[in-house]
N, C-alpha and C positions, 0 to 999 in steps of 0.2 A: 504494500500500500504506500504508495506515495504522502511526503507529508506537503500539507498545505506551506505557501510562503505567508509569510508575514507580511505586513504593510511595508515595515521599512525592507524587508526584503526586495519587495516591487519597488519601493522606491530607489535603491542601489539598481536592481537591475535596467532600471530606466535611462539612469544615470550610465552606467556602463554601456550600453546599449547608444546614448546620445555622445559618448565622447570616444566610440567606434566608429561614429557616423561624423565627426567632426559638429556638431550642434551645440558642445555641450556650454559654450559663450557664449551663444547667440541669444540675441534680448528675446524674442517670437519664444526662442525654446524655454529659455529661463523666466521669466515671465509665465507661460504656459504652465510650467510646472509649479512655480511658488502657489499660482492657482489652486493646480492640482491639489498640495500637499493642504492647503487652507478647506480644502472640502471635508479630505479625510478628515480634518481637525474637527469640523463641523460636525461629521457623521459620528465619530466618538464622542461627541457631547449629547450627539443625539441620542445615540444609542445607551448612555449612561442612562441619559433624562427615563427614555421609555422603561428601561428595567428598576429604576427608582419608585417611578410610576405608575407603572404595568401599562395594560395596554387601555385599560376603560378608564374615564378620570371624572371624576364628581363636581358638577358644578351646584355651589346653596344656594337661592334664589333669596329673595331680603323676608318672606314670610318663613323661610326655614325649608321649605321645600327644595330636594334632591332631583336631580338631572341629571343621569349617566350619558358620558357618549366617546366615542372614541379619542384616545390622544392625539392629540390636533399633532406633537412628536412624529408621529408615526408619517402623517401626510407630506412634513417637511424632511422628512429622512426619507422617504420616496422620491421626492423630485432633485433632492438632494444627490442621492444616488446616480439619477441619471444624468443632473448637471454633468458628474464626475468623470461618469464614462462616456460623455462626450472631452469633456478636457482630454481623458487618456487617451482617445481617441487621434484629436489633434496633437497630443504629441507623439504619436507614432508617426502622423501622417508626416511629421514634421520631421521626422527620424529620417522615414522614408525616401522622401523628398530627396534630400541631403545622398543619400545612398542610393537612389536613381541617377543622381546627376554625376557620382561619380565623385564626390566630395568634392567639385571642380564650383566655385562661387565666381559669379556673375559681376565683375571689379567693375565693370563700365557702367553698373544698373547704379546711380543716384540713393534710389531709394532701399537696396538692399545694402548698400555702404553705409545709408544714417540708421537703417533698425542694426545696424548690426557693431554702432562706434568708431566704422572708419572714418580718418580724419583725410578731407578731401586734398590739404597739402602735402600727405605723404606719398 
């Protein structure tokens, strides 16, 4: 049985994986990624909250009257989620990109020179 990786494992191999591909300075990629890691951050808070809280949560009304209804947690750790994997997404495509072309960057393009910090006098 294979063991599962960990998050920061995914996130090492992303990393490894992005500076295979020459990405791993690029603003689009790093940028994308600090992204990335700020969801997971979110999703573990989320997922705290919900096992804190389970999954039904009680609202008291002002007469003392009870209201069950789902953890609202739950809803934002679902789109949460798939924010994510779209971020991961874009940085593979962005991996990819890089390792299609041959790690071979585009000097004459303006605008991949300023996302990327080349200084147009050197």
């Amino acid at each position: 049985m294979e063991k599962k990786k960990s998050l920061e494992e995914m996130e090492q191999e992303i990393l490894k994986r992005a500076k295979e591909n020459g990405v791993e300075n690029e603003y689009l990629f790093l940028n994308t990624f600090h992204i990335y890691k700020n969801q997971l951050k979110i999703l573990s808070d989320l997922e705290k909250s919900i096992d804190e809280d389970g999954m039904l949560v009680t609202k008291e009304y002002v007469k003392g009257r009870k209201n069950v209804y789902s953890n609202p947690a739950i809803t934002e750790y679902n789109r949460t989620t798939q924010i994510a994997n779209n971020t991961v997404a874009t940085l593979l495509k962005i991996i990819r990109n890089r390792k299609d072309e041959g790690n071979n960057t585009n000097a004459e393009d303006p605008l991949f020179e300023a996302i990327n910090g080349v200084d147009e006098d050197e």
